[in-house]
ChimeraX commands (.cxc) that place a marker at each C-alpha (Angstrom):
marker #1 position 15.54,-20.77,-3.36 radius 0.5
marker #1 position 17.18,-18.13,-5.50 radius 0.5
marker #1 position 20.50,-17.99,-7.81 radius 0.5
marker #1 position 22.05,-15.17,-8.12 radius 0.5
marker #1 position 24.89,-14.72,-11.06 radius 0.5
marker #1 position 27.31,-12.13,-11.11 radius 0.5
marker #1 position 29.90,-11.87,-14.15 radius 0.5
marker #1 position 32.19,-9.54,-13.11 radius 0.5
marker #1 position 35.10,-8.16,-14.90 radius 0.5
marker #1 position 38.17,-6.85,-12.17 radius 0.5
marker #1 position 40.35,-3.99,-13.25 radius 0.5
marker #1 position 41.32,-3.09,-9.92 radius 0.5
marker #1 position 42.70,-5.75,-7.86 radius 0.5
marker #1 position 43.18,-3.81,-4.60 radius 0.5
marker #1 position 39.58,-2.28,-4.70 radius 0.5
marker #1 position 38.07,-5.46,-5.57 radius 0.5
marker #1 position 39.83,-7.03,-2.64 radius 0.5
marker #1 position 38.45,-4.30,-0.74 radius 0.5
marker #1 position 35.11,-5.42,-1.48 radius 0.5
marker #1 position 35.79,-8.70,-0.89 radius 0.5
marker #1 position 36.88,-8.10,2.72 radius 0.5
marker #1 position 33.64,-7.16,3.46 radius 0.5
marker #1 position 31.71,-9.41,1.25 radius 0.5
marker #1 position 30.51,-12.57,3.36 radius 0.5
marker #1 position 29.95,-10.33,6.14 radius 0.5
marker #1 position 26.66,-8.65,4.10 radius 0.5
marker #1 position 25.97,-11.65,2.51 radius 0.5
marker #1 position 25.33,-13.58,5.90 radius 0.5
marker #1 position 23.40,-11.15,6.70 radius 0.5
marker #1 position 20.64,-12.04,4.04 radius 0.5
marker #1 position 21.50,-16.18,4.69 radius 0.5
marker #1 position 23.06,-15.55,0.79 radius 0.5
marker #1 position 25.61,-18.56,0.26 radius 0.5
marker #1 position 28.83,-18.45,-2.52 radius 0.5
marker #1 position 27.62,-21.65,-4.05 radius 0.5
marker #1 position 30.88,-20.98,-6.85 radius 0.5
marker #1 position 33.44,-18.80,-8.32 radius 0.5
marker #1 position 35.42,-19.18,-10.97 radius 0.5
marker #1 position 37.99,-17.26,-12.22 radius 0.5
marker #1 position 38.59,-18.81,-15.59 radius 0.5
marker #1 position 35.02,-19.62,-17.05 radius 0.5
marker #1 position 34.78,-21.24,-20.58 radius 0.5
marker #1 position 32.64,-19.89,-22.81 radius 0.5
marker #1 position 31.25,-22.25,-25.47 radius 0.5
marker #1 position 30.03,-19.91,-27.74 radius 0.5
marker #1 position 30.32,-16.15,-27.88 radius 0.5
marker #1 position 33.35,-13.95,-26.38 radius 0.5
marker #1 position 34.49,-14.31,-23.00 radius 0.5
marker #1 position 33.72,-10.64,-21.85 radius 0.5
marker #1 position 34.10,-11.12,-18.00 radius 0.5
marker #1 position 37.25,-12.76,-15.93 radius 0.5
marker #1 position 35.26,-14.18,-12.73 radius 0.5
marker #1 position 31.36,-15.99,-12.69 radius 0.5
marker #1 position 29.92,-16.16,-9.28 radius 0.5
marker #1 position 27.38,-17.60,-8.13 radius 0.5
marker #1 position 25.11,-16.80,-4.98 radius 0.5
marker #1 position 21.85,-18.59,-3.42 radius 0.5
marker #1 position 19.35,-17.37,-1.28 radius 0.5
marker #1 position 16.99,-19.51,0.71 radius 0.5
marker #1 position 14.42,-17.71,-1.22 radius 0.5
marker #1 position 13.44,-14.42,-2.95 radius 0.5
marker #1 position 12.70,-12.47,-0.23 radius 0.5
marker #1 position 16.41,-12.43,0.98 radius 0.5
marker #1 position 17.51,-11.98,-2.44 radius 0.5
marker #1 position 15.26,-8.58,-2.18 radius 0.5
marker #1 position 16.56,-7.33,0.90 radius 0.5
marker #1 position 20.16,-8.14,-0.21 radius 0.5
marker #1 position 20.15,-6.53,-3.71 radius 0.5
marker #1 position 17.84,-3.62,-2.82 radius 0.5
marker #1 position 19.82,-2.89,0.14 radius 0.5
marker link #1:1,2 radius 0.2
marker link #1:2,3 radius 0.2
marker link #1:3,4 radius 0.2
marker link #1:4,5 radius 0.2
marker link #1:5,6 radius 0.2
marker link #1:6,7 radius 0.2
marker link #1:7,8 radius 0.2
marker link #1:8,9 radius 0.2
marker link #1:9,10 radius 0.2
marker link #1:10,11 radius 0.2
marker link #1:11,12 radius 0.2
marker link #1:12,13 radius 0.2
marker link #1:13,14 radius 0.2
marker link #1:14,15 radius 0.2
marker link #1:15,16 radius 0.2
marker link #1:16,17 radius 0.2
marker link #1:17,18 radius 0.2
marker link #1:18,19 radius 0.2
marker link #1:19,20 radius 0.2
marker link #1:20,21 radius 0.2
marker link #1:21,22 radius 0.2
marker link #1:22,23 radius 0.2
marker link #1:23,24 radius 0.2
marker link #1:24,25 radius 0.2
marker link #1:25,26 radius 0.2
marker link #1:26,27 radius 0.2
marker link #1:27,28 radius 0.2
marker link #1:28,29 radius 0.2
marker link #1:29,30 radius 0.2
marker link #1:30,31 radius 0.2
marker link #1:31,32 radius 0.2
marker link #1:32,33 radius 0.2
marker link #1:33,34 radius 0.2
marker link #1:34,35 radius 0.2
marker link #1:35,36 radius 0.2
marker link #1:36,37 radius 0.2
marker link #1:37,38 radius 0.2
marker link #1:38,39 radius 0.2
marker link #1:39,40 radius 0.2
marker link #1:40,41 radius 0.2
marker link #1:41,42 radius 0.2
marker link #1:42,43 radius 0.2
marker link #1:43,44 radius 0.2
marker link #1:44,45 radius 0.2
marker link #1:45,46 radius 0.2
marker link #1:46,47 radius 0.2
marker link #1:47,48 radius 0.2
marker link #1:48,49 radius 0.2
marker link #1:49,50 radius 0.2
marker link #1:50,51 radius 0.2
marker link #1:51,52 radius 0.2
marker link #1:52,53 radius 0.2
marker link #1:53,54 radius 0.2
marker link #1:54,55 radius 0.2
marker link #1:55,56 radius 0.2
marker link #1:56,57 radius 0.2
marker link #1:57,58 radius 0.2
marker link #1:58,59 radius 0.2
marker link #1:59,60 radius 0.2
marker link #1:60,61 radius 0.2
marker link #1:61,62 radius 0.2
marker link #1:62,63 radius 0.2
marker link #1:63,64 radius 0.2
marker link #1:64,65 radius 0.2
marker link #1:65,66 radius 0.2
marker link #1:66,67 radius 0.2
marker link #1:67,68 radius 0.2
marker link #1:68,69 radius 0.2
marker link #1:69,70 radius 0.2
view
């Protein structure tokens, strides 16, 4: 298995929904799976620098390859 993290800061709402509209569509296609999101992490220590966390799994790392090199 493999975790993928993505902190993501959104300053366009209508091309990040964009994105989204297509997003499970690619990620099926590498058998990824949106384990989380959430759209208000705390932060214990440090700034909060990014509005969403998400998190992605793979069944292992050669999916997570072909995804992110693709």
């Amino acid at each position: 298995m493999s975790l993928f993290i993505a902190q993501i800061t959104i300053n366009d709402s209508d091309k990040y929904q964009k994105y989204i509209d297509g997003f499970y569509e690619v990620f099926d296609k590498y058998n990824g799976k949106v384990l989380s999101v959430d759209d208000n992490p705390r932060v214990i220590e440090g700034k909060k620098i990014y509005s969403r966390i998400v998190v992605i799994r793979f069944p292992n790392e050669i999916e997570f390859e072909r995804w992110y090199f693709s």
